[in-house]
PDB file of N, CA, C and O in Angstrom, chain B, residues numbered from 101:
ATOM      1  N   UNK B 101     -85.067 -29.812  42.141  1.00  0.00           N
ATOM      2  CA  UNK B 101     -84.841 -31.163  41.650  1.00  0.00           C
ATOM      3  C   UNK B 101     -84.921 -31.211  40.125  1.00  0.00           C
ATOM      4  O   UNK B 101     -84.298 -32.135  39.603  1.00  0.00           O
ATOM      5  N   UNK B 102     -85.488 -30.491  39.435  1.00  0.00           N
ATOM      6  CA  UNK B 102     -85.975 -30.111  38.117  1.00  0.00           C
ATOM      7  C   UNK B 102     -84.669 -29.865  37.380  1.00  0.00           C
ATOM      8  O   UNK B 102     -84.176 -30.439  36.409  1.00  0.00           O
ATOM      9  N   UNK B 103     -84.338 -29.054  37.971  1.00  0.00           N
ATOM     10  CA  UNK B 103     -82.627 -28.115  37.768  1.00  0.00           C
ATOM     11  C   UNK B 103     -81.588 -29.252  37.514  1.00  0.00           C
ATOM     12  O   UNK B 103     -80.845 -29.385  36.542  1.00  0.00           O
ATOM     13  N   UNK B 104     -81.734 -30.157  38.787  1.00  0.00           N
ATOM     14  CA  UNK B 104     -80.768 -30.987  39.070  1.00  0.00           C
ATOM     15  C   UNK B 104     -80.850 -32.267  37.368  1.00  0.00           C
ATOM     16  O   UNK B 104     -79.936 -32.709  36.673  1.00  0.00           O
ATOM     17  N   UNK B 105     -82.216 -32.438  37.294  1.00  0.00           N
ATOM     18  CA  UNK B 105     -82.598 -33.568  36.342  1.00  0.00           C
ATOM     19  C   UNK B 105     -81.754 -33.224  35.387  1.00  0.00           C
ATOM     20  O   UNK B 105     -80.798 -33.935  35.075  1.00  0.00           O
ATOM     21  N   UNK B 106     -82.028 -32.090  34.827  1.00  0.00           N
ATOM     22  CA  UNK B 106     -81.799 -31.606  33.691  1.00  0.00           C
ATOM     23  C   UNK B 106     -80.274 -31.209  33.642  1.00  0.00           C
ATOM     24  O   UNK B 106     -79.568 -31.829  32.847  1.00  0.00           O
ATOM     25  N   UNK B 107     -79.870 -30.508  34.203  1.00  0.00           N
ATOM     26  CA  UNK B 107     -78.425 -30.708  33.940  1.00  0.00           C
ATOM     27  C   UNK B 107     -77.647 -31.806  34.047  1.00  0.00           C
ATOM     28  O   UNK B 107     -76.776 -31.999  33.199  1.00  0.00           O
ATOM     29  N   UNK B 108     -77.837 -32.682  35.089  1.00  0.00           N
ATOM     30  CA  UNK B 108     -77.704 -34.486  34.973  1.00  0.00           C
ATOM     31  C   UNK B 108     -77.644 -34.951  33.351  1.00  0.00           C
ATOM     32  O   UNK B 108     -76.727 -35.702  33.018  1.00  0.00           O
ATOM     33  N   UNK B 109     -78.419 -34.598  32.556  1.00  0.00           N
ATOM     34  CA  UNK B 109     -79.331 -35.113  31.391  1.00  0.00           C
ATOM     35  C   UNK B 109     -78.487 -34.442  30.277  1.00  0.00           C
ATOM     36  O   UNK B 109     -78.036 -35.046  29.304  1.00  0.00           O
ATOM     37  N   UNK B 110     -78.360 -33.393  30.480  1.00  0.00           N
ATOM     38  CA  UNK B 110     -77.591 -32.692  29.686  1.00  0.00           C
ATOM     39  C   UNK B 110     -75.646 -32.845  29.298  1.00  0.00           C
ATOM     40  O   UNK B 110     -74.812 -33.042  28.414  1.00  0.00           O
ATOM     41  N   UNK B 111     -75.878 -32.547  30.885  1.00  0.00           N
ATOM     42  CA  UNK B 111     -73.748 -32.936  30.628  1.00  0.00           C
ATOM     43  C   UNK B 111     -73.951 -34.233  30.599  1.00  0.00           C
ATOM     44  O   UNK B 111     -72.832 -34.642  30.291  1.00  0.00           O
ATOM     45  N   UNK B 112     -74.822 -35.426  30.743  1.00  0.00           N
ATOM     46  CA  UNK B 112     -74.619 -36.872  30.074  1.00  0.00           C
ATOM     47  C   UNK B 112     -74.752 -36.870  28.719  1.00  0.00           C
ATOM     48  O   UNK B 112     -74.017 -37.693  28.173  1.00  0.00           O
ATOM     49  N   UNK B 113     -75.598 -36.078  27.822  1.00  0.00           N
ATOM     50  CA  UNK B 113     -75.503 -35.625  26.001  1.00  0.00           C
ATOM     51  C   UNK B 113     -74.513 -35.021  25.791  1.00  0.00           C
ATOM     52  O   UNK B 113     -73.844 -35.123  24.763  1.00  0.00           O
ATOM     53  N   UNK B 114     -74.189 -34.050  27.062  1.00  0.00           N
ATOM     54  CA  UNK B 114     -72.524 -33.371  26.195  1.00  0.00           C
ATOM     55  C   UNK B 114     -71.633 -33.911  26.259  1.00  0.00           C
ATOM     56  O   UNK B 114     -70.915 -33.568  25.321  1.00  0.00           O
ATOM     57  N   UNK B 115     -71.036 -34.852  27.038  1.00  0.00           N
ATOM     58  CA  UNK B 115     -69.924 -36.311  26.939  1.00  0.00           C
ATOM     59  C   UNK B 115     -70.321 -36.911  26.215  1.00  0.00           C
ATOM     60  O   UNK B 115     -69.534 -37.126  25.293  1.00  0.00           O
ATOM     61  N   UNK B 116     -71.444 -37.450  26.113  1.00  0.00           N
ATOM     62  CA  UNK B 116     -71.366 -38.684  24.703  1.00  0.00           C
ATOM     63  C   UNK B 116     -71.337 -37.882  23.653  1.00  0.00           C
ATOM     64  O   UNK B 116     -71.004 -38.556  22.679  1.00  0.00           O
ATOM     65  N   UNK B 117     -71.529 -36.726  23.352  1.00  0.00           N
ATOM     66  CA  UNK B 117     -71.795 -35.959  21.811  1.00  0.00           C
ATOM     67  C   UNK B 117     -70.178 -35.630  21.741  1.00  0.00           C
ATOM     68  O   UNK B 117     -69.555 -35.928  20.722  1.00  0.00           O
ATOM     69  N   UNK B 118     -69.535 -35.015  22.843  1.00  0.00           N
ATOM     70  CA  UNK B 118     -67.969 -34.401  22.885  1.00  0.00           C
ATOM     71  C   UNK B 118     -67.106 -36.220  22.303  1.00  0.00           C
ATOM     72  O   UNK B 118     -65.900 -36.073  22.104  1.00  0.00           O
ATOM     73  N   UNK B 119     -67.496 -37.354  22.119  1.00  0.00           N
ATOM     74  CA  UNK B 119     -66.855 -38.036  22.208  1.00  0.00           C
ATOM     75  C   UNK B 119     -66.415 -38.653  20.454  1.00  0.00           C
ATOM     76  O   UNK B 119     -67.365 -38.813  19.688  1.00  0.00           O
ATOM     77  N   UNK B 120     -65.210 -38.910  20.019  1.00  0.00           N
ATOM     78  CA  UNK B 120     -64.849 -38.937  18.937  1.00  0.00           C
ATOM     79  C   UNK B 120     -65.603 -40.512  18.641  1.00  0.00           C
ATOM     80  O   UNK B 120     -65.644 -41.006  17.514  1.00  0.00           O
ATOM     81  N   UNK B 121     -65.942 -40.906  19.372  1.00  0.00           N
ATOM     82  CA  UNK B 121     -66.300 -43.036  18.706  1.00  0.00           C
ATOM     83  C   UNK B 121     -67.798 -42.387  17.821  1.00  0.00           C
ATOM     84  O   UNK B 121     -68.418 -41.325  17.755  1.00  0.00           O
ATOM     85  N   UNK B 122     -67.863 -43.563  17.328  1.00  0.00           N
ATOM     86  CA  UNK B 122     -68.678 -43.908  16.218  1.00  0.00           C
ATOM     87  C   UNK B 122     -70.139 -43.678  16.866  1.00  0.00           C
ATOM     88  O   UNK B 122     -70.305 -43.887  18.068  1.00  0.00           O
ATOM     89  N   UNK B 123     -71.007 -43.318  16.183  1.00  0.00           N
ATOM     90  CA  UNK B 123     -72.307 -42.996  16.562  1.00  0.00           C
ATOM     91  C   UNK B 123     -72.804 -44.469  17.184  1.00  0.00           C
ATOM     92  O   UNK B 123     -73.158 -44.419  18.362  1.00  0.00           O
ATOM     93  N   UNK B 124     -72.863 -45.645  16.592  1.00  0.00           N
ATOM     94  CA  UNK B 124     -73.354 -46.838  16.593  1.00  0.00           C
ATOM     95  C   UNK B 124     -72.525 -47.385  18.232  1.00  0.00           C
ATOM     96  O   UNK B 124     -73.274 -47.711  19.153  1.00  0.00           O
ATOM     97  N   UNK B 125     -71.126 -47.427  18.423  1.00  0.00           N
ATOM     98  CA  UNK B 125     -70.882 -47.562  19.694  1.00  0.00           C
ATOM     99  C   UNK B 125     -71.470 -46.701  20.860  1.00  0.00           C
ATOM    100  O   UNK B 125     -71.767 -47.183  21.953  1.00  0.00           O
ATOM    101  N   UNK B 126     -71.600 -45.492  20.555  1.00  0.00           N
ATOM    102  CA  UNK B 126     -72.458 -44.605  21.373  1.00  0.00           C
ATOM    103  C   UNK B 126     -73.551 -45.387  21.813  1.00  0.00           C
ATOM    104  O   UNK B 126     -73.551 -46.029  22.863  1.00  0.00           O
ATOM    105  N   UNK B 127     -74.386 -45.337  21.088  1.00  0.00           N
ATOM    106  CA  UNK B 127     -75.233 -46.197  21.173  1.00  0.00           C
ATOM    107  C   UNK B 127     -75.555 -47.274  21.876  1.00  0.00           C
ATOM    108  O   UNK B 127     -76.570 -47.446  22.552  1.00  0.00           O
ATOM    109  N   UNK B 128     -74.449 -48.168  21.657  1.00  0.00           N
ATOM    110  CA  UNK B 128     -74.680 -49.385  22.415  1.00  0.00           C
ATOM    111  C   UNK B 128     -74.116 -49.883  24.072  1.00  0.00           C
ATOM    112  O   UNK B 128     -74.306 -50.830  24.834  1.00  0.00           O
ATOM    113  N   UNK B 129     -73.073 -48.196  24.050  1.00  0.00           N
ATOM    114  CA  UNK B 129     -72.716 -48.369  25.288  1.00  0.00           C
ATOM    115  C   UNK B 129     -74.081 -47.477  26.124  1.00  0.00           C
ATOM    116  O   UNK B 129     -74.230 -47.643  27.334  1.00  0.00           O
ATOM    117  N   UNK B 130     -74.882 -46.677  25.449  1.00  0.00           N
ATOM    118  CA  UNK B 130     -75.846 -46.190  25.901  1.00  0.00           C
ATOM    119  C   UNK B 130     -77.160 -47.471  26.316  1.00  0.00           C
ATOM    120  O   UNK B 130     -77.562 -47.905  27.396  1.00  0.00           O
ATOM    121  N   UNK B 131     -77.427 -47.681  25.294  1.00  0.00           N
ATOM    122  CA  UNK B 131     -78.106 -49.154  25.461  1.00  0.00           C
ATOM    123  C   UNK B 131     -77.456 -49.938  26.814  1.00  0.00           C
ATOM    124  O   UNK B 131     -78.300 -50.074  27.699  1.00  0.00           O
ATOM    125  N   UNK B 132     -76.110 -50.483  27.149  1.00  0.00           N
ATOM    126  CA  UNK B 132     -75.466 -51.193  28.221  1.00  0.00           C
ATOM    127  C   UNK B 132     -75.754 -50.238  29.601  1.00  0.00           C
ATOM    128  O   UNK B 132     -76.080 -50.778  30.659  1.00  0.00           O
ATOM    129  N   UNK B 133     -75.665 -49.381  29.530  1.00  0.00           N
ATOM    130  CA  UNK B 133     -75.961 -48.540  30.768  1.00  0.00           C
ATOM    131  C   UNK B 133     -77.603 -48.719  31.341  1.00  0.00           C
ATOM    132  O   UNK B 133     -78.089 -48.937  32.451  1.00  0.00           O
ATOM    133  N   UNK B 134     -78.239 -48.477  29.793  1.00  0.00           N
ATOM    134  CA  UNK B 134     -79.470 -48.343  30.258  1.00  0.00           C
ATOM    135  C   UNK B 134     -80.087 -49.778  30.862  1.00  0.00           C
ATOM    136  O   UNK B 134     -81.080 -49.850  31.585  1.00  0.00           O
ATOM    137  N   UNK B 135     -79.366 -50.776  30.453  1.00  0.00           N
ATOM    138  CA  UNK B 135     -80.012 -51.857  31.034  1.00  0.00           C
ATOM    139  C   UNK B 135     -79.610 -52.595  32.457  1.00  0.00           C
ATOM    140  O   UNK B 135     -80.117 -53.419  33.218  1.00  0.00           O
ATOM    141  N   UNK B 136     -78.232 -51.707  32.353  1.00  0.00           N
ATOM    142  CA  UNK B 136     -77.756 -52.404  34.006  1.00  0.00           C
ATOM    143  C   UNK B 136     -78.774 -51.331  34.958  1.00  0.00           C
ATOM    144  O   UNK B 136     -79.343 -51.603  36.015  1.00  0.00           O
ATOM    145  N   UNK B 137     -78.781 -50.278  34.336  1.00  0.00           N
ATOM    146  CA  UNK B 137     -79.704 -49.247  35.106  1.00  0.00           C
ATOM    147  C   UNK B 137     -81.277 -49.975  35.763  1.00  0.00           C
ATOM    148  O   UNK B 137     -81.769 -49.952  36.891  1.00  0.00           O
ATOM    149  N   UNK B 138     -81.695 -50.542  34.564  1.00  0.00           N
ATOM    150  CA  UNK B 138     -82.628 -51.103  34.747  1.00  0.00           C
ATOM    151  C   UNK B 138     -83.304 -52.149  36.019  1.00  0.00           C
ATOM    152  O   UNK B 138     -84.269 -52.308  36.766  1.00  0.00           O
ATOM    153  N   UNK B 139     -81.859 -52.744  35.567  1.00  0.00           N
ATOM    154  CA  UNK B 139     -81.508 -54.057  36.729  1.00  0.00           C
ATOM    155  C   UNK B 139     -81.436 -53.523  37.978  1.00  0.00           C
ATOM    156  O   UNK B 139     -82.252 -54.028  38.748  1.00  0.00           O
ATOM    157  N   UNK B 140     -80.469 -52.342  38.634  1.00  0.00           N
ATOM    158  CA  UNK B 140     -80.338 -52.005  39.794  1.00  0.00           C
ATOM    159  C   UNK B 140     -81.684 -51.410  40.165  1.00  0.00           C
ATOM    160  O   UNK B 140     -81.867 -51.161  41.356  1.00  0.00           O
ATOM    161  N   UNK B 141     -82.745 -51.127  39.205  1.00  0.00           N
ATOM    162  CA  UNK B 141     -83.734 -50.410  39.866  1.00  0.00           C
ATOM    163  C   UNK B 141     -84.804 -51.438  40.217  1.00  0.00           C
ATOM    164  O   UNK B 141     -85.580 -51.400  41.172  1.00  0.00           O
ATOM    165  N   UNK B 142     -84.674 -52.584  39.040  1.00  0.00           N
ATOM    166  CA  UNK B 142     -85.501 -53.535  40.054  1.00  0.00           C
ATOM    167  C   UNK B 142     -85.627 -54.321  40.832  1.00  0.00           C
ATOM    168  O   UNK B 142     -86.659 -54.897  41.179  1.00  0.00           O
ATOM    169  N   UNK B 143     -84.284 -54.469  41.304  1.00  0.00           N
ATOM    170  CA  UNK B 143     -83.567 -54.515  42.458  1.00  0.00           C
ATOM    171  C   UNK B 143     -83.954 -53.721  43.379  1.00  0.00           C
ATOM    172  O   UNK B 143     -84.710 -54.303  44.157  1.00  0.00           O
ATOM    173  N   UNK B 144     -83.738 -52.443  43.689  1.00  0.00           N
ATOM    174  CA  UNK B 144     -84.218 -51.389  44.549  1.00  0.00           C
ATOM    175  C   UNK B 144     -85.752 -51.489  44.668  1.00  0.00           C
ATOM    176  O   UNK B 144     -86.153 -51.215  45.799  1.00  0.00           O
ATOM    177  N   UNK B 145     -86.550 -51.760  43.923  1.00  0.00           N
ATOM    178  CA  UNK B 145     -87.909 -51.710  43.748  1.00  0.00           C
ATOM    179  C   UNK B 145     -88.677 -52.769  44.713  1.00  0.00           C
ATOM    180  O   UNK B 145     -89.614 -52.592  45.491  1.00  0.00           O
ATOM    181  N   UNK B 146     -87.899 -53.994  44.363  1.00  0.00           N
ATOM    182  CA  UNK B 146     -88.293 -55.332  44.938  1.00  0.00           C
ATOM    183  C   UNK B 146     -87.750 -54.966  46.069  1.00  0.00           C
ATOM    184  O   UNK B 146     -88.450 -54.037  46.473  1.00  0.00           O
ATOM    185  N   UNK B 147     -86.605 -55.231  47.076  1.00  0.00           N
ATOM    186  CA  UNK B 147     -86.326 -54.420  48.590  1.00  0.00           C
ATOM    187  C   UNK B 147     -87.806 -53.875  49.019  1.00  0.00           C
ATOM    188  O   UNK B 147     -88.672 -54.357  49.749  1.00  0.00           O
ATOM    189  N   UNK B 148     -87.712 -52.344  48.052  1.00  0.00           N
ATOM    190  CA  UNK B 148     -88.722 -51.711  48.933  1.00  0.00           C
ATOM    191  C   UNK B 148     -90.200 -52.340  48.717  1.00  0.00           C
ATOM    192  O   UNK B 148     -91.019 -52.051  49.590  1.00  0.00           O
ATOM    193  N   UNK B 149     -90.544 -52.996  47.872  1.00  0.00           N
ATOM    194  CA  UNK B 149     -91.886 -54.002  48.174  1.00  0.00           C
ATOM    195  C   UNK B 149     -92.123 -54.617  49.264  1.00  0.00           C
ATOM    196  O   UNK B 149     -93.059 -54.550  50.060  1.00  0.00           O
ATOM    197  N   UNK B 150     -90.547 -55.638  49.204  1.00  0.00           N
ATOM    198  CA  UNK B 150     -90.443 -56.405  50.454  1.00  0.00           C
ATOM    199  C   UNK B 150     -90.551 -55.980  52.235  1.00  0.00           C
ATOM    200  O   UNK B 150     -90.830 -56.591  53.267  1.00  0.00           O
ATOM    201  N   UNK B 151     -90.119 -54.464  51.834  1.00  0.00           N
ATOM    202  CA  UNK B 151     -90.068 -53.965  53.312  1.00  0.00           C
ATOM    203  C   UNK B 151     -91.508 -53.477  53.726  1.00  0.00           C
ATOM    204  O   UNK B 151     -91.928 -53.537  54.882  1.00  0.00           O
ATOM    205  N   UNK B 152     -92.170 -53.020  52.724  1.00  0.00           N
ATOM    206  CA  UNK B 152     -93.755 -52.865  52.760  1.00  0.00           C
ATOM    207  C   UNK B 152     -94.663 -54.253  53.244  1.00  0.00           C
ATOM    208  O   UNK B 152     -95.697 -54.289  53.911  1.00  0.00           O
ATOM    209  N   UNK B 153     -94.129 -55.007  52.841  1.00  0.00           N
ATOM    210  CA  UNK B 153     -94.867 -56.572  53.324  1.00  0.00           C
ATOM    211  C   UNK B 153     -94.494 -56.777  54.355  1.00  0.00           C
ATOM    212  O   UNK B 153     -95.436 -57.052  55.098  1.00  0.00           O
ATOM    213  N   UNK B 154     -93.210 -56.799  55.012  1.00  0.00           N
ATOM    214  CA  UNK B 154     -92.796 -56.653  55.785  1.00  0.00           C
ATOM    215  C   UNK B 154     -93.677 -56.038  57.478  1.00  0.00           C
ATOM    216  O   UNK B 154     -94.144 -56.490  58.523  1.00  0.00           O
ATOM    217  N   UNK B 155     -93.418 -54.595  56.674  1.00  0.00           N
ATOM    218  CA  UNK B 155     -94.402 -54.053  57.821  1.00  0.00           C
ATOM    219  C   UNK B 155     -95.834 -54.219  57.960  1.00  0.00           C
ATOM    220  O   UNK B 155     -96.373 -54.090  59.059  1.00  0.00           O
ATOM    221  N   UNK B 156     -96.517 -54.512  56.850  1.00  0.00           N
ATOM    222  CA  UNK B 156     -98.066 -54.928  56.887  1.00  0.00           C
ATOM    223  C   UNK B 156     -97.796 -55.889  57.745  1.00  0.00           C
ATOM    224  O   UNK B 156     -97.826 -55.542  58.926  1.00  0.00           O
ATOM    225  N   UNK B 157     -97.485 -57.233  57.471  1.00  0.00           N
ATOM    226  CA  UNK B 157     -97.753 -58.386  58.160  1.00  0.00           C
ATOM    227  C   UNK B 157     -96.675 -57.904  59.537  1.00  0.00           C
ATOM    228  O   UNK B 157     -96.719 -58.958  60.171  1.00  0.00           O
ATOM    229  N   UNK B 158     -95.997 -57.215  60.146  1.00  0.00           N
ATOM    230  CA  UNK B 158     -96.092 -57.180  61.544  1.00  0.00           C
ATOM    231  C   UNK B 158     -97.167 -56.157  62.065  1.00  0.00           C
ATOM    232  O   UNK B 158     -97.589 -56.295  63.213  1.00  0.00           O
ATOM    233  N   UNK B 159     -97.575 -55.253  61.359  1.00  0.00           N
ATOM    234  CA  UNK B 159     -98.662 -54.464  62.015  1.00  0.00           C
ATOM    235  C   UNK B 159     -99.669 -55.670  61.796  1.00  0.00           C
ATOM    236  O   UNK B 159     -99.510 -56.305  62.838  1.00  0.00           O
ATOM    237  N   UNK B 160    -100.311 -56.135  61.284  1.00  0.00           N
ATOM    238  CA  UNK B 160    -101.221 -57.475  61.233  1.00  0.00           C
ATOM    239  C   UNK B 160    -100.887 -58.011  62.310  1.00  0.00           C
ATOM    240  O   UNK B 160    -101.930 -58.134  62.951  1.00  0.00           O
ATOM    241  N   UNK B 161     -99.725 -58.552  63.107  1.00  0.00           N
ATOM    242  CA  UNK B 161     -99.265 -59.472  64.242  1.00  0.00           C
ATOM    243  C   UNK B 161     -99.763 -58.343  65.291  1.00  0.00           C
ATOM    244  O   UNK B 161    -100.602 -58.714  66.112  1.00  0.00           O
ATOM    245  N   UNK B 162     -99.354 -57.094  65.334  1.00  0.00           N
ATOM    246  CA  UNK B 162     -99.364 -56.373  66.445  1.00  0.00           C
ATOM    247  C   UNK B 162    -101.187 -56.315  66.904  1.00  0.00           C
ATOM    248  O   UNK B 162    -101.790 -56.393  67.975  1.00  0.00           O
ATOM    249  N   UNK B 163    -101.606 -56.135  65.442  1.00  0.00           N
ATOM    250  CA  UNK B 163    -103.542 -56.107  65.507  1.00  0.00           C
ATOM    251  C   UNK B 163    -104.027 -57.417  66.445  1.00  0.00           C
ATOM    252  O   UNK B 163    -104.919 -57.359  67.292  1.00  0.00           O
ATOM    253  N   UNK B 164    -103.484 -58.239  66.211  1.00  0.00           N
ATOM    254  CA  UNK B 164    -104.222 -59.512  66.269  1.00  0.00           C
ATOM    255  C   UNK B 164    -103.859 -59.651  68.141  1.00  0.00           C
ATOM    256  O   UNK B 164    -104.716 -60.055  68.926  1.00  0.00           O
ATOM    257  N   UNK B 165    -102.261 -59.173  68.632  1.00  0.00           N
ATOM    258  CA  UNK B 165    -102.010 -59.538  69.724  1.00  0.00           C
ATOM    259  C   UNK B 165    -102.199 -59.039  70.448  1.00  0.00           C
ATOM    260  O   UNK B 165    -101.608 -59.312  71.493  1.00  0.00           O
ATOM    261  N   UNK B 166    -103.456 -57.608  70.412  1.00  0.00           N
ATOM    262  CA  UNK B 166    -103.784 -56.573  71.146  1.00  0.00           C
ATOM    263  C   UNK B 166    -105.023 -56.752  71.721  1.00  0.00           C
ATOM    264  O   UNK B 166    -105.498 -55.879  72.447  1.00  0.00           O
TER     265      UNK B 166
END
């Protein structure tokens, strides 16, 4: 998985570095990524909270009806 990170990480620096635009657009399309990134993860985050509550309070129902 280590392997995987890192080359992920890498050919994403060697496209934006291989790319002729301006350092400052780099940038800000880097910035735009990073924040939709953001968004989908706390998105994903909240789900899996929810499914954790989820199962507490039916194992709680199952405790109580036993």
């Amino acid at each position: 998985m280590n392997l995987q990170i890192r080359t992920f990480k890498e050919s994403l620096v060697n496209q934006i570095n291989s790319s002729e635009l301006p350092i400052e657009v780099k940038r800000m399309c880097v910035s735009e990524i990073l924040q939709q990134l953001e968004i989908v993860s706390n998105e994903i985050v909240n789900k899996e909270l929810l499914e954790i509550e989820k199962k507490k309070a039916e194992e709680s129902n199952e405790e109580v009806t036993e």
